[in-house]
N, C-alpha and C positions, 0 to 999 in steps of 0.2 A: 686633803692636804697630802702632797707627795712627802713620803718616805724613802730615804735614802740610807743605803745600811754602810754601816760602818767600813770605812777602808783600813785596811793592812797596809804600812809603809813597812814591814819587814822585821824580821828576826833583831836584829841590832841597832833601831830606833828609835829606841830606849834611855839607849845609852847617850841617844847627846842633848845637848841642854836645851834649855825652852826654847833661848833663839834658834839655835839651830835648826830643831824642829819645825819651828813656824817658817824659817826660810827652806824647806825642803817639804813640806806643805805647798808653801808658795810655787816654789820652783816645778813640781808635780802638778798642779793643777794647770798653770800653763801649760807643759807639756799637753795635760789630757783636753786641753782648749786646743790645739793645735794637732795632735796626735794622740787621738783618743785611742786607738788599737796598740800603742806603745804604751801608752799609761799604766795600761790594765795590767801589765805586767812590772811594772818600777817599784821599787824600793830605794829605801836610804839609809846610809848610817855613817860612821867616825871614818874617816879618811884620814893620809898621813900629816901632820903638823898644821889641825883645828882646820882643817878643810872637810867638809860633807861632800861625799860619795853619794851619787844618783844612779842607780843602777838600772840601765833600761835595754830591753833585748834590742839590739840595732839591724836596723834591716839591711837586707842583703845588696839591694842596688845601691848603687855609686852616689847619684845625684839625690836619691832622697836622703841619704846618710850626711851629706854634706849637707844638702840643707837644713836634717836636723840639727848636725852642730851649731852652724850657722844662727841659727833661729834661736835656740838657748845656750848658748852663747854670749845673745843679748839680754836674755832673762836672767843667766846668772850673773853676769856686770851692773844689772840695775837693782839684785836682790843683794848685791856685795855693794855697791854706792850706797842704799836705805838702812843696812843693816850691820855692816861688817862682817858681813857671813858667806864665806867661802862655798861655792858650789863648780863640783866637779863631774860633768856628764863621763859614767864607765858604763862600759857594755855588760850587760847580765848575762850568764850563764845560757839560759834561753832567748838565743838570737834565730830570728828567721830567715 
């Protein structure tokens, strides 16, 4: 049976509530279906007025950076339709 070790969503992912969590779960594993070399660096937490903050290093060229938005984007719109839960793509600190 594969074993799969616990992920880290970050210092301050704690602090937000079940839904949120689960929608920033969600919102993360898409990414790492899609961009798995960005995943591995993403975190989440409290953003301003009950929005979640996705924190993922953004890469350096034009067109993929757009189509990352682009692409969650549409994940954050269907995890805020299913859920009411606000998700906001921010660039982390370690950008490539």
């Amino acid at each position: 049976m594969l074993e799969v070790a616990p992920r880290s969503y970050g210092t301050y992912f704690s602090e937000l509530s079940h839904p949120e969590r689960r929608a920033a779960i969600r919102f993360i594993d898409a990414l790492s279906q899609r961009y798995p070399d960005l995943a591995a660096g993403a975190t989440a937490g409290p953003g301003n007025e009950g929005t979640v903050y996705a924190y993922i290093p953004m890469p350096s060229e034009d067109e993929r950076n757009i189509e990352l938005h682009e692409t969650m984007a549409e994940v954050a719109l269907d995890i805020l339709l299913d859920t009411g839960v606000s998700i906001a793509l921010m660039p982390s600190v370690e950008s490539d």
